[in-house]
C-alpha positions as CSV (number, residue, x, y, z in Angstrom):
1,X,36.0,-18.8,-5.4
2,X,38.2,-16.0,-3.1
3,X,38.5,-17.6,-0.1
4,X,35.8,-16.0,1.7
5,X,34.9,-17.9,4.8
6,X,31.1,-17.1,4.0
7,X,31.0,-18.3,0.6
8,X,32.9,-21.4,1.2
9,X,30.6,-22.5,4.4
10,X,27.4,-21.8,1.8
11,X,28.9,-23.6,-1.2
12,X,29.9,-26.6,1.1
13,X,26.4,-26.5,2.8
14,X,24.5,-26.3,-0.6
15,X,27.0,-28.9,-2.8
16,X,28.4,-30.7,0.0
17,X,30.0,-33.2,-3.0
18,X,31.8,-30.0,-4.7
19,X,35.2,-29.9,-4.7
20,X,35.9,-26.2,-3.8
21,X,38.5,-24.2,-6.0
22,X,40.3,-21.4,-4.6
23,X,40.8,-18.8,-7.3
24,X,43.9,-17.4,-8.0
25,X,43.3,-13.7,-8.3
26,X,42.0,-13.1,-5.2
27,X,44.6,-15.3,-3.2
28,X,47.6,-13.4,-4.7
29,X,45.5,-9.7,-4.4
30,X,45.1,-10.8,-0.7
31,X,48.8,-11.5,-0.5
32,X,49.2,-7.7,-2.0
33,X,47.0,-6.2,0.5
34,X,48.4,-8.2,3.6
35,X,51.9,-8.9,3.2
36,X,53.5,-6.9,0.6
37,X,51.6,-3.2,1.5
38,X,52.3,-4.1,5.4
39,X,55.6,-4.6,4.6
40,X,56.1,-1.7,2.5
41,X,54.6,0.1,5.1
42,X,57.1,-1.2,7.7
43,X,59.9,-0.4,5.8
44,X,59.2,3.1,5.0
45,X,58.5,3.7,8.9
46,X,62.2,2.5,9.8
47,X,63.7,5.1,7.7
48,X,62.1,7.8,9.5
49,X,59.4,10.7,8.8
50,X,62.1,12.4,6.4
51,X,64.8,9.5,5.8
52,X,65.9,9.4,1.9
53,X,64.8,5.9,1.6
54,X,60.9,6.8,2.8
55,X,59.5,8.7,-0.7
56,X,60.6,5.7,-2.5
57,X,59.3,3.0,-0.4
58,X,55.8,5.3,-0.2
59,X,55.5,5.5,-3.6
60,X,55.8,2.2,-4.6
61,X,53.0,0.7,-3.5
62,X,51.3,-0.1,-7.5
63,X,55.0,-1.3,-8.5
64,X,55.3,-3.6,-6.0
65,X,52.3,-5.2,-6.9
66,X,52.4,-5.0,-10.4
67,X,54.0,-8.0,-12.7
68,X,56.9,-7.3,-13.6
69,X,56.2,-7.8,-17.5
70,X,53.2,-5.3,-17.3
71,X,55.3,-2.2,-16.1
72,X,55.2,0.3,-19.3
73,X,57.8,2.5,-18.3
74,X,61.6,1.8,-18.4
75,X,61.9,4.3,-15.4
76,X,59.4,2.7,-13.6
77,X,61.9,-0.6,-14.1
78,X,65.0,1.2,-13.1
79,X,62.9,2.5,-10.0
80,X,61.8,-0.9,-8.7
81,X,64.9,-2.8,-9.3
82,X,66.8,-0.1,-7.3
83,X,63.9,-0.4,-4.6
84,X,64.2,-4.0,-4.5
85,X,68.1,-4.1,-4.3
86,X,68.1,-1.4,-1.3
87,X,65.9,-3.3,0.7
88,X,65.7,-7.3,1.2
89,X,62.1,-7.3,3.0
90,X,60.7,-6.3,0.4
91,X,62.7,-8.0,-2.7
92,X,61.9,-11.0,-0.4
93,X,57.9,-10.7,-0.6
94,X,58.3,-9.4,-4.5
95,X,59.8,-12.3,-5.2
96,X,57.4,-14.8,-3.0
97,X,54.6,-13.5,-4.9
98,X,56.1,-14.6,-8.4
99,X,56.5,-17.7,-6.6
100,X,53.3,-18.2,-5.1
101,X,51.4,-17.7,-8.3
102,X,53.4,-21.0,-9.5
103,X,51.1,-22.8,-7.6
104,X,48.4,-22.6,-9.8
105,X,50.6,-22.8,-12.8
106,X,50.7,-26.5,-12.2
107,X,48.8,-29.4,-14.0
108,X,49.0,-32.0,-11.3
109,X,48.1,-32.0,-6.9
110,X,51.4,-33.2,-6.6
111,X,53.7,-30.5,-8.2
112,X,51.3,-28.2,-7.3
113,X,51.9,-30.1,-3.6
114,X,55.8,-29.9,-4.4
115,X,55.8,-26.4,-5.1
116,X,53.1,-25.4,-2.4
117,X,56.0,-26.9,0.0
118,X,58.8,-25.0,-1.4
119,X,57.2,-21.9,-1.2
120,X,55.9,-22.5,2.4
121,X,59.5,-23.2,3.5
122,X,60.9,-19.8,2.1
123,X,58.2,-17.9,3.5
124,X,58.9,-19.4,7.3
125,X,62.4,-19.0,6.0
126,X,61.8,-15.3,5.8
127,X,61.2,-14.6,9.4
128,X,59.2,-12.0,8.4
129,X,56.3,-12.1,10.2
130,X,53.5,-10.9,7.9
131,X,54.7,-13.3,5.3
132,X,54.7,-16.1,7.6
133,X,51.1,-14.9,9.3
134,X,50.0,-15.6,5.7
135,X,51.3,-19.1,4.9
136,X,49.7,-20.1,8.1
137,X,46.2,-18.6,7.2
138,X,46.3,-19.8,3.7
139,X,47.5,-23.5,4.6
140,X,44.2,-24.1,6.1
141,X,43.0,-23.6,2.7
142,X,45.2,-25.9,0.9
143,X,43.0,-28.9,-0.6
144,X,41.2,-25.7,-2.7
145,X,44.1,-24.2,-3.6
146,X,45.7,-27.4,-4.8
147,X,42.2,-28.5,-6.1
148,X,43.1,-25.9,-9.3
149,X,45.6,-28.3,-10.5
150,X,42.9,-30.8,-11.6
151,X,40.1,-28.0,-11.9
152,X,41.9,-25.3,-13.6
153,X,39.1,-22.7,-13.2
154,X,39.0,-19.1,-12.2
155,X,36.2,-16.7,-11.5
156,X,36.9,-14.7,-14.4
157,X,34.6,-17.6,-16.4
């Protein structure tokens, strides 16, 4: 499930003996939404109303939240890794993102455990604070996160 507060607190009610899943999809499009468009947005507002760096960071909203293997365009490539070089906020969250979806990529709690630790640490590491507002919420949601390891399920079914 996403990790609506709602549907977790009915499901637990309901099945109190399920074991509650959180899905991947809507963990990393909540890490879109919350850090990587507030950061974008922060960014563009340092370089001022007209500064040269503003229409790139504005318009790259969908790149940034893209994967990197489903951007058509070579252009669109070029534009995102000169985005990301310019600016180390935001190649910072890019690359967190990759990283957070590793999570789910593993087949046991405790790599997934090992790699939910590693990534926690580089997101306090960050000091930036959206990122680390995030790892704080989503910590509190950790057993279903980790829980995909042995239940490898998504809502997509």
């Amino acid at each position: 499930m996403d990790m609506n507060g709602g549907f977790e607190a009915e499901v637990r009610a309901q099945c109190p003996n399920a074991e509650v899943v959180f899905d991947f999809f809507h963990v990393v499009m909540t890490y879109g939404r919350e850090v990587i468009d507030s950061v974008r947005k922060e960014e563009a507002g340092k370089c001022g109303a007209n500064g040269p760096g503003r229409k790139l960071i504005k318009g790259s909203r969908w790149l940034l939240l893209k994967n990197r293997e489903n951007i058509d365009k070579e252009k669109d490539i070029v534009k995102l890794d000169e985005l990301l070089a310019a600016n180390e906020q935001l190649m910072t969250v890019y690359v967190l993102k990759d990283d957070l979806k590793e999570i789910w990529r593993q087949k046991s709690v405790d790599a997934a455990f090992d790699c939910w630790i590693g990534w926690m640490h580089r997101a306090f590491d960050s000091n930036i604070k959206q990122l680390i507002d995030f790892a704080e919420r989503i910590s509190r949601h950790l057993l279903g996160i980790l829980a995909h390891a042995q239940h490898p399920l998504h809502t997509g079914l």
